[in-house]
PDB file of N, H, CA, C and O in Angstrom:
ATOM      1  N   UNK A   1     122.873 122.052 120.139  1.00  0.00           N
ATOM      2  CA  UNK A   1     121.668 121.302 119.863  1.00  0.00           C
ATOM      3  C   UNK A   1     122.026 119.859 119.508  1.00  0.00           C
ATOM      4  O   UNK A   1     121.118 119.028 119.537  1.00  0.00           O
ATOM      5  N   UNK A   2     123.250 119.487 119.181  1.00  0.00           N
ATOM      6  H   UNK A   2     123.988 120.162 119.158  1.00  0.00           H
ATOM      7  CA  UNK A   2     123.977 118.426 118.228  1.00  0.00           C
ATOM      8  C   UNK A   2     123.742 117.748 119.809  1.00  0.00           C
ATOM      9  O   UNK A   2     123.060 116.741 120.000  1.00  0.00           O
ATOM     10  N   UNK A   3     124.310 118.365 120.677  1.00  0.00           N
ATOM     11  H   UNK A   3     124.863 119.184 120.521  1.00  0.00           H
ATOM     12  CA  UNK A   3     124.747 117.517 121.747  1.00  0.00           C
ATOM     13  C   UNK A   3     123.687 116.588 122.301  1.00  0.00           C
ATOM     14  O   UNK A   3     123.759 115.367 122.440  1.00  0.00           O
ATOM     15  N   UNK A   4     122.581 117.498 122.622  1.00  0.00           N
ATOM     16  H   UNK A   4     122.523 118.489 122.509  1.00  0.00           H
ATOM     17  CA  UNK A   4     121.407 117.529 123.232  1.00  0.00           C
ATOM     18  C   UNK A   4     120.220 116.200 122.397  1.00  0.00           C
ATOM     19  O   UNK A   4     119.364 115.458 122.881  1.00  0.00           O
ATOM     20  N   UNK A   5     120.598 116.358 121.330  1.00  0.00           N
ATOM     21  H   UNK A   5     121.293 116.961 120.937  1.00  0.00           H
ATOM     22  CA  UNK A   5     119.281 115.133 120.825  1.00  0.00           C
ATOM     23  C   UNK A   5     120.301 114.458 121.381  1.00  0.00           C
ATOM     24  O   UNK A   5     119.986 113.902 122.433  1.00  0.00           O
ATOM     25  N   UNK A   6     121.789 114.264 120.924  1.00  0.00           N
ATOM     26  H   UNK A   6     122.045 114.715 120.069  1.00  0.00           H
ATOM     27  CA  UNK A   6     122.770 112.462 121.034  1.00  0.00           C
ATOM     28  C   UNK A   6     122.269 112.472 122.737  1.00  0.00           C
ATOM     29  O   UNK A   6     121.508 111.567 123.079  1.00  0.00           O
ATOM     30  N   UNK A   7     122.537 113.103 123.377  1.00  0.00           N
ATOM     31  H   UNK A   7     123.155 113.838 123.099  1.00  0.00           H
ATOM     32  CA  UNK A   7     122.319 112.901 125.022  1.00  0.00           C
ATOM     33  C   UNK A   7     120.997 112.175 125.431  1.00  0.00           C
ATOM     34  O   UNK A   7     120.816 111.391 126.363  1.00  0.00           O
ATOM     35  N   UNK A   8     119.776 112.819 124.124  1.00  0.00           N
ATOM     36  H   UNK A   8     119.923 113.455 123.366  1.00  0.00           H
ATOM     37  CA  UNK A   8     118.547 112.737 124.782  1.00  0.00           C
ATOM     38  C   UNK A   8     117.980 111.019 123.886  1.00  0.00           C
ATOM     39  O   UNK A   8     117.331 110.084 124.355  1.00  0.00           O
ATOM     40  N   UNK A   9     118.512 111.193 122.644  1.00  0.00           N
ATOM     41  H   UNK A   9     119.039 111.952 122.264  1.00  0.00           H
ATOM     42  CA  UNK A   9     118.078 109.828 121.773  1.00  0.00           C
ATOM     43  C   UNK A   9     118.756 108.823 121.458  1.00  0.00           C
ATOM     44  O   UNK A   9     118.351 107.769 120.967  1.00  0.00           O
ATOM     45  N   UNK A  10     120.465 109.317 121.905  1.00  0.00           N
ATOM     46  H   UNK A  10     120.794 110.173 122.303  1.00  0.00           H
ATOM     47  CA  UNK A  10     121.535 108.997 121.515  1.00  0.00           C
ATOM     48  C   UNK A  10     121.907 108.304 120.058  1.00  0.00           C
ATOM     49  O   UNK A  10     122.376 107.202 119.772  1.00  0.00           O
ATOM     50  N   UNK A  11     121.302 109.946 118.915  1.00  0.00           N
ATOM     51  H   UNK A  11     120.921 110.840 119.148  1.00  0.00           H
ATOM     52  CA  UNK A  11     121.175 109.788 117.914  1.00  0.00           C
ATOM     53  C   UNK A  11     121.832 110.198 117.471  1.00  0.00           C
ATOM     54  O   UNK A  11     121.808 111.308 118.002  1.00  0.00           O
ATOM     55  N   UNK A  12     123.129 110.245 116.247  1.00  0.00           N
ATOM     56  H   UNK A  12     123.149 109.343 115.816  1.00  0.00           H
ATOM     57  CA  UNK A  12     123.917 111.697 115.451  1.00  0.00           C
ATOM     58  C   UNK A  12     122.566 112.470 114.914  1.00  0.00           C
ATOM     59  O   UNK A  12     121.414 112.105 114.683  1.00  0.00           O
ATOM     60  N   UNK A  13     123.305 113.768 114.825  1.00  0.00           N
ATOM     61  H   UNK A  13     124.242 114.065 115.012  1.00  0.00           H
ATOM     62  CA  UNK A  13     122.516 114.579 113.933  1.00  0.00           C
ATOM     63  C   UNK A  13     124.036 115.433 113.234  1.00  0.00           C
ATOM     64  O   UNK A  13     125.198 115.121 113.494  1.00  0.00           O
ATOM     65  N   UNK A  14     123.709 116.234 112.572  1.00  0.00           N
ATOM     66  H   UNK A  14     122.765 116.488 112.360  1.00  0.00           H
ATOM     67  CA  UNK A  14     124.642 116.747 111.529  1.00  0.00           C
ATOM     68  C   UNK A  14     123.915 118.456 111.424  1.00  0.00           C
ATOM     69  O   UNK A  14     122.721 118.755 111.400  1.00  0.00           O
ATOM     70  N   UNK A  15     124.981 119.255 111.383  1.00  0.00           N
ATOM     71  H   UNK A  15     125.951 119.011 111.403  1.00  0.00           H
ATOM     72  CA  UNK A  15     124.699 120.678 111.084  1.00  0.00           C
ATOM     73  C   UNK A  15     125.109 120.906 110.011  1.00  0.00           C
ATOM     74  O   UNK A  15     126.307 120.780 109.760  1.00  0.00           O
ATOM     75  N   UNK A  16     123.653 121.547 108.528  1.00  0.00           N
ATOM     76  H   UNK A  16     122.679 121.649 108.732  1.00  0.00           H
ATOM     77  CA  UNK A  16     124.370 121.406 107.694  1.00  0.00           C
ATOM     78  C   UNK A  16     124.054 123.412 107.114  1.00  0.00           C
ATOM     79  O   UNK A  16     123.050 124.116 107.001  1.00  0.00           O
ATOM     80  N   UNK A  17     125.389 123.600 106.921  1.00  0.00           N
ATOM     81  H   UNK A  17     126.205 123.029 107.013  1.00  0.00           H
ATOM     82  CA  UNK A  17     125.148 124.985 106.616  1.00  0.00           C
ATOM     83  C   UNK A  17     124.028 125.602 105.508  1.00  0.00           C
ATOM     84  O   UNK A  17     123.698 125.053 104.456  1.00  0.00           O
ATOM     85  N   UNK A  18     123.543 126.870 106.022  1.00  0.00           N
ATOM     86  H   UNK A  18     123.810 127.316 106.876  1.00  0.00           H
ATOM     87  CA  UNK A  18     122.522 127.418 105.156  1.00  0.00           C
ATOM     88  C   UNK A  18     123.020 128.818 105.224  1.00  0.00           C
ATOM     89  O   UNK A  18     124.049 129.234 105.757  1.00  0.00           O
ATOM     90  N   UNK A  19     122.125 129.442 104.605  1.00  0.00           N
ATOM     91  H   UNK A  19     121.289 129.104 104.172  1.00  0.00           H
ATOM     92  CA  UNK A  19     122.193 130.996 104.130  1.00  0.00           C
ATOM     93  C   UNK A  19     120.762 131.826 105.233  1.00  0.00           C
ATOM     94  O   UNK A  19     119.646 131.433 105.571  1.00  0.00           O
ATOM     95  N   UNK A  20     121.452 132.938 105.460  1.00  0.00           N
ATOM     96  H   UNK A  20     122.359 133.258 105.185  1.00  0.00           H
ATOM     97  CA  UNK A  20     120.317 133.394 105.845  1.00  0.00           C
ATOM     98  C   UNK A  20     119.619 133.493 107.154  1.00  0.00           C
ATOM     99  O   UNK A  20     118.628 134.212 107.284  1.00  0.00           O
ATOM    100  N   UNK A  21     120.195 132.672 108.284  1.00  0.00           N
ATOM    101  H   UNK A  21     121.001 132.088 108.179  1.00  0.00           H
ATOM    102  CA  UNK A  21     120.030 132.317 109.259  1.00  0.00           C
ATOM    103  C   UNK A  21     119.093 131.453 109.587  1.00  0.00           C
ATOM    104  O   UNK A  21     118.638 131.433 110.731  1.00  0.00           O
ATOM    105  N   UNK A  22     118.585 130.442 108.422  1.00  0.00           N
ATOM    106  H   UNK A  22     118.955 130.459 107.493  1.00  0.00           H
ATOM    107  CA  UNK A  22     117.852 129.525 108.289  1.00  0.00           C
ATOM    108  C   UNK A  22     118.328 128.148 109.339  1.00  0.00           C
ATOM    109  O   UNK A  22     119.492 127.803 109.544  1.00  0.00           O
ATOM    110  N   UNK A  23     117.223 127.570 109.850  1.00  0.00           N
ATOM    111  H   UNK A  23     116.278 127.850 109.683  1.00  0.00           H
ATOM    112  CA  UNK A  23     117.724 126.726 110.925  1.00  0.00           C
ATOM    113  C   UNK A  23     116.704 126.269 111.183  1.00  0.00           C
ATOM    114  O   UNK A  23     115.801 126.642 111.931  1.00  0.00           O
ATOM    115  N   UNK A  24     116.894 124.984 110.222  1.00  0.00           N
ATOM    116  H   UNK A  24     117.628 124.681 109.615  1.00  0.00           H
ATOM    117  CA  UNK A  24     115.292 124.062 110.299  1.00  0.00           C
ATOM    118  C   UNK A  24     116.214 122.896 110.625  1.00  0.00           C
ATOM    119  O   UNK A  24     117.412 122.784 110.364  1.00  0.00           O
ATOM    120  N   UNK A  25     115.012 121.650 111.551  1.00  0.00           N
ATOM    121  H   UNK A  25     114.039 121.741 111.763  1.00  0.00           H
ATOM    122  CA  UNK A  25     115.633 120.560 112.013  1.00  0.00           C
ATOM    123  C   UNK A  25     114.504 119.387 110.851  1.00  0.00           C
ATOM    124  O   UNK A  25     113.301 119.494 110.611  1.00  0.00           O
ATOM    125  N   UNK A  26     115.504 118.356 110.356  1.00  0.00           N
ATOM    126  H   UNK A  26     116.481 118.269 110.550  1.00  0.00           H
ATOM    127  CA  UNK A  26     114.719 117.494 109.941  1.00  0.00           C
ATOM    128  C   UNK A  26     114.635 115.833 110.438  1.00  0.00           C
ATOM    129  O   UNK A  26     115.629 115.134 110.633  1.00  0.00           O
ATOM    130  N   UNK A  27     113.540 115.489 110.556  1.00  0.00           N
ATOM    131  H   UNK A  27     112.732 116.057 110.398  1.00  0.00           H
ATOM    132  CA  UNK A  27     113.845 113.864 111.031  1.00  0.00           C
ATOM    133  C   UNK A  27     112.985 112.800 109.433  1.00  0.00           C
ATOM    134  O   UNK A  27     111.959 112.835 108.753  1.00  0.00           O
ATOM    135  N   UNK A  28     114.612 111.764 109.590  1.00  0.00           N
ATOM    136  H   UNK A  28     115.445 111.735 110.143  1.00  0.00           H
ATOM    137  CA  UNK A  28     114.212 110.990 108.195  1.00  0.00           C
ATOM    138  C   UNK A  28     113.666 112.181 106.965  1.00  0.00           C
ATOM    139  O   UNK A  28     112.760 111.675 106.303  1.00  0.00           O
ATOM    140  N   UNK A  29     113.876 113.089 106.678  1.00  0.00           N
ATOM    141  H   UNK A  29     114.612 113.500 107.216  1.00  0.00           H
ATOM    142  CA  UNK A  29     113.872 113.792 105.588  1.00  0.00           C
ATOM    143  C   UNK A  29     112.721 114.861 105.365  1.00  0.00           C
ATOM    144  O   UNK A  29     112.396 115.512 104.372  1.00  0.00           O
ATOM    145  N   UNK A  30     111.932 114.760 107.431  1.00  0.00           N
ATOM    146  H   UNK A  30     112.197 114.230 108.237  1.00  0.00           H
ATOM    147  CA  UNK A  30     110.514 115.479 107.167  1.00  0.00           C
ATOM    148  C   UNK A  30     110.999 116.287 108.045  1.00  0.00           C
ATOM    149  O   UNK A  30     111.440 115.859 109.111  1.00  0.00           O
ATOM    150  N   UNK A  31     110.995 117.796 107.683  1.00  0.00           N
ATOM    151  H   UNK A  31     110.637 118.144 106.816  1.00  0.00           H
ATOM    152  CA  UNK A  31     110.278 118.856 108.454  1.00  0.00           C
ATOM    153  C   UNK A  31     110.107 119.072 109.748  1.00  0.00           C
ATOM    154  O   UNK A  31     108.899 118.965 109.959  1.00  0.00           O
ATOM    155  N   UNK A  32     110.582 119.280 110.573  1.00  0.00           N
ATOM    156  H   UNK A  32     111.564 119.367 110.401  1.00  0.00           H
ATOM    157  CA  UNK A  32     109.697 119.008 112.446  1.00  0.00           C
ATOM    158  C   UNK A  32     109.935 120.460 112.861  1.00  0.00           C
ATOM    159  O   UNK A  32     109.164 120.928 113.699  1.00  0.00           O
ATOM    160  N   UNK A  33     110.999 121.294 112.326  1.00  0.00           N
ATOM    161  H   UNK A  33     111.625 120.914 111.645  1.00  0.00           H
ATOM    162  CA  UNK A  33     110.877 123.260 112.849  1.00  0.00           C
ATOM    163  C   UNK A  33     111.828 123.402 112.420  1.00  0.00           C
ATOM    164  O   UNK A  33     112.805 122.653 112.413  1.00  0.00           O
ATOM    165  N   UNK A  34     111.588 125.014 111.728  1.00  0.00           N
ATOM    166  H   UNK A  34     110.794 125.623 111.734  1.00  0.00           H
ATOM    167  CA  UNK A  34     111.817 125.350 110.877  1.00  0.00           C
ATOM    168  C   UNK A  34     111.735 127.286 111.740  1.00  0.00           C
ATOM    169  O   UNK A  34     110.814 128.040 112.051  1.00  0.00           O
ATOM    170  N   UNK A  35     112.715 127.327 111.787  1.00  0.00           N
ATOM    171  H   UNK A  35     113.463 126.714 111.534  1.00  0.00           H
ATOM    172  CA  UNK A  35     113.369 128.976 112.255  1.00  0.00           C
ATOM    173  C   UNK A  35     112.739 129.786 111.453  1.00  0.00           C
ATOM    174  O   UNK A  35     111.845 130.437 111.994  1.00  0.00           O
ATOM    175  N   UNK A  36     112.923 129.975 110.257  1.00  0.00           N
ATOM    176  H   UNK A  36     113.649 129.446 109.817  1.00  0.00           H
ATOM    177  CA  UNK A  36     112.448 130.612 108.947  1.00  0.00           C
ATOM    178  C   UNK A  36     111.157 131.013 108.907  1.00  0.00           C
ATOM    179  O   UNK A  36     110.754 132.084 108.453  1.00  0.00           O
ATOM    180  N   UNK A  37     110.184 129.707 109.629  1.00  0.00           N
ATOM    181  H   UNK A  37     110.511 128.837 109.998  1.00  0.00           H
ATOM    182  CA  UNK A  37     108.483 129.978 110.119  1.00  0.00           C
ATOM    183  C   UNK A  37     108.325 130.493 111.168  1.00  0.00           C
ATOM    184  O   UNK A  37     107.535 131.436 111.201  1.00  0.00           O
ATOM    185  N   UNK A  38     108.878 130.157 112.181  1.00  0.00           N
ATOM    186  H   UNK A  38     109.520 129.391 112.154  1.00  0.00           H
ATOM    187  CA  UNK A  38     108.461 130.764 113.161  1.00  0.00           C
ATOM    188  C   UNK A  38     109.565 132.500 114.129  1.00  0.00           C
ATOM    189  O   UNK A  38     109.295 133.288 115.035  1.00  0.00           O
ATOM    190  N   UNK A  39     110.720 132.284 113.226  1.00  0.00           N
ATOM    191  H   UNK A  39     110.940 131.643 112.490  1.00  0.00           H
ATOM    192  CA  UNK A  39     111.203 133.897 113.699  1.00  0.00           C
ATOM    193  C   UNK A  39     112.167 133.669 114.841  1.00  0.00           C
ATOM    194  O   UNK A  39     112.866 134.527 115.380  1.00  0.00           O
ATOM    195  N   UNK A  40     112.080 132.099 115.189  1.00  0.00           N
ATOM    196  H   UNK A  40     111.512 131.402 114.751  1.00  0.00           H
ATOM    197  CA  UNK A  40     113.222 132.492 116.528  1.00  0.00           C
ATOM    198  C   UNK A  40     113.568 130.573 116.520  1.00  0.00           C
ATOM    199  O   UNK A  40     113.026 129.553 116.093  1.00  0.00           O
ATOM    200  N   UNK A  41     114.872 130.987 117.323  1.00  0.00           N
ATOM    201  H   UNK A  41     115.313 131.815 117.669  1.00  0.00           H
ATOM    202  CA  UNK A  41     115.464 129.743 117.600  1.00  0.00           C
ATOM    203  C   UNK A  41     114.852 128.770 118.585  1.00  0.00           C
ATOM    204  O   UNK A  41     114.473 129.196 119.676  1.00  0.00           O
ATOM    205  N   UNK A  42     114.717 127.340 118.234  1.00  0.00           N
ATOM    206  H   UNK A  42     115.025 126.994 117.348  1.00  0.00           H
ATOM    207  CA  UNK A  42     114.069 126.617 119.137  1.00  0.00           C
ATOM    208  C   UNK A  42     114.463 126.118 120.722  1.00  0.00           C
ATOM    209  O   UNK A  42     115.627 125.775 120.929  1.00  0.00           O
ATOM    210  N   UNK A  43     113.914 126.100 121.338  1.00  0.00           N
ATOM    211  H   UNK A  43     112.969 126.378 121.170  1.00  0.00           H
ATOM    212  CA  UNK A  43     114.172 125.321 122.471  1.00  0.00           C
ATOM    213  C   UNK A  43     114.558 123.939 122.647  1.00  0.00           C
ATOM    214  O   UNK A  43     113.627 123.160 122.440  1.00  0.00           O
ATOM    215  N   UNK A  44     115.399 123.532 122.893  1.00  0.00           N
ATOM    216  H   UNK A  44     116.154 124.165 123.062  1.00  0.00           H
ATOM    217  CA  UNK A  44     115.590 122.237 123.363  1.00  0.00           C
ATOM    218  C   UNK A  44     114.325 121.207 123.408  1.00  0.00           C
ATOM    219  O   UNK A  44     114.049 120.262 122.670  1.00  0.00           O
ATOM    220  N   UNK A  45     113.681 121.726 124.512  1.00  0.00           N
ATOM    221  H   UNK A  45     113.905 122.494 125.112  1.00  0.00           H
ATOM    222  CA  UNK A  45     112.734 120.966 124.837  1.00  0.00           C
ATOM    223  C   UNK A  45     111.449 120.318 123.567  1.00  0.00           C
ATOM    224  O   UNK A  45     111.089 119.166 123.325  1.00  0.00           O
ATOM    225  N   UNK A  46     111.017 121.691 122.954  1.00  0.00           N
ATOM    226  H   UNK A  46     111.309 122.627 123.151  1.00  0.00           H
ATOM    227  CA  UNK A  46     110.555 121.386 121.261  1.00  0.00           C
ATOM    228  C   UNK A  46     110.781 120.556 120.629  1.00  0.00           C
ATOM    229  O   UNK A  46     109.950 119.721 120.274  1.00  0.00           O
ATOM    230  N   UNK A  47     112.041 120.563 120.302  1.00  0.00           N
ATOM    231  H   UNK A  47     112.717 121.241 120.590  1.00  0.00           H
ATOM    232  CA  UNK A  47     112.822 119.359 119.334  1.00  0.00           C
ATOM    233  C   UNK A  47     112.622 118.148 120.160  1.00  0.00           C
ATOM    234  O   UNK A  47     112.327 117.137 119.523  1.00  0.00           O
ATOM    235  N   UNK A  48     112.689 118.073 121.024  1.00  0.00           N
ATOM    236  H   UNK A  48     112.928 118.895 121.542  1.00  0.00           H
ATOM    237  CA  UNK A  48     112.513 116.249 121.578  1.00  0.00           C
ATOM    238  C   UNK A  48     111.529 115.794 121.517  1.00  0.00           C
ATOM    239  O   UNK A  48     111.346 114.589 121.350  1.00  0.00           O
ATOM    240  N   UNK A  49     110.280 116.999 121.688  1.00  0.00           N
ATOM    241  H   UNK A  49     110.430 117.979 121.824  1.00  0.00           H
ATOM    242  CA  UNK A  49     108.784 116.596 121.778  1.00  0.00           C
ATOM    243  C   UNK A  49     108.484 116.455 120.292  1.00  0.00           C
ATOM    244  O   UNK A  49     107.485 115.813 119.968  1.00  0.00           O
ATOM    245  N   UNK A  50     109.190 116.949 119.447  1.00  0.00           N
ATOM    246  H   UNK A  50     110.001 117.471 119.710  1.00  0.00           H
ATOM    247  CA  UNK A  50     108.903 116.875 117.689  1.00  0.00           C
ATOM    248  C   UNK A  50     109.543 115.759 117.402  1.00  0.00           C
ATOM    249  O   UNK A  50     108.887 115.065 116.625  1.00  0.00           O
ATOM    250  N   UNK A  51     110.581 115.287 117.718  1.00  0.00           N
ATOM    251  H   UNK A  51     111.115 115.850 118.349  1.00  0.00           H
ATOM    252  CA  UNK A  51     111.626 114.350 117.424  1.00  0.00           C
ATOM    253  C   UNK A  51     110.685 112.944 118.392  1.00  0.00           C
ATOM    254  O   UNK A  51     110.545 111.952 117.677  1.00  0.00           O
ATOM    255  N   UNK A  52     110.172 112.809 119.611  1.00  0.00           N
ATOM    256  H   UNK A  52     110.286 113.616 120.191  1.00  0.00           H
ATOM    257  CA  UNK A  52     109.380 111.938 119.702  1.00  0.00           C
ATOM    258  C   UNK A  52     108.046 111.642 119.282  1.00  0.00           C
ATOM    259  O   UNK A  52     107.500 110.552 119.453  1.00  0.00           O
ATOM    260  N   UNK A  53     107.548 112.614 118.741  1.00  0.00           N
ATOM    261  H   UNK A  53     107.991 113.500 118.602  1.00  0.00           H
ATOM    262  CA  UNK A  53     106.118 112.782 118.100  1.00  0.00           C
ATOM    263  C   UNK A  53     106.512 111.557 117.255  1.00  0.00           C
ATOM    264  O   UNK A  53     106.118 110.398 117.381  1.00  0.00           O
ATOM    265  N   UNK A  54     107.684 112.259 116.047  1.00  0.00           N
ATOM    266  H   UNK A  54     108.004 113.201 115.944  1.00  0.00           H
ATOM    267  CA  UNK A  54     107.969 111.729 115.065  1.00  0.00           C
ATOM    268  C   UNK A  54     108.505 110.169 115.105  1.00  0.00           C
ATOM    269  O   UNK A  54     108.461 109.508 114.067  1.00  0.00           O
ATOM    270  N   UNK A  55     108.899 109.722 116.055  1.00  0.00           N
ATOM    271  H   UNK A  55     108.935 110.259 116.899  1.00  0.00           H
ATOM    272  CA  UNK A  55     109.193 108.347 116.291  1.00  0.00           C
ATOM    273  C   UNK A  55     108.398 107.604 117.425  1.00  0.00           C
ATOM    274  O   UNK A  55     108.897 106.727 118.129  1.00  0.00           O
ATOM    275  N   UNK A  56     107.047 108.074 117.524  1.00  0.00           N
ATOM    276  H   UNK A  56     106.642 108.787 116.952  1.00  0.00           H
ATOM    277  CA  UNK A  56     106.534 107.502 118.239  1.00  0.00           C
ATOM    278  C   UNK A  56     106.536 106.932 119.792  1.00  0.00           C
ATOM    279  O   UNK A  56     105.925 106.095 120.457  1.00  0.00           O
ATOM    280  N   UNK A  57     107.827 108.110 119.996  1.00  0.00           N
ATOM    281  H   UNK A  57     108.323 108.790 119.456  1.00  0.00           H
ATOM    282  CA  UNK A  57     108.074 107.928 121.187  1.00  0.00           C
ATOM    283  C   UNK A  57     108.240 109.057 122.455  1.00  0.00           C
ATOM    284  O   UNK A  57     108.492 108.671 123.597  1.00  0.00           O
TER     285      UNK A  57
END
């Protein structure tokens, strides 16, 4: 997933360990999906459309 935003925004992102199989993505410190809510791992495609929501782009 690390790869995939730098490819797509050519942004770092950072994997930071959790418990539990928790696997939420955050942009600037908000929320955009969250594994834990919804029961399954995200798609690629999700995160870019959350990650551009979130930057207006």
């Amino acid at each position: 997933m690390a790869d995939a935003i730098k490819k797509q925004f050519g942004a770092e992102s950072e994997l930071i360990k959790g418990g539990g199989g928790i696997f939420d993505v955050k942009v600037n410190g908000k929320l955009i999906y969250s594994k834990h809510k919804t029961g399954r791992f995200p798609e690629h495609q999700e995160i870019f459309d959350a990650v551009g929501a979130r930057s207006g782009g």
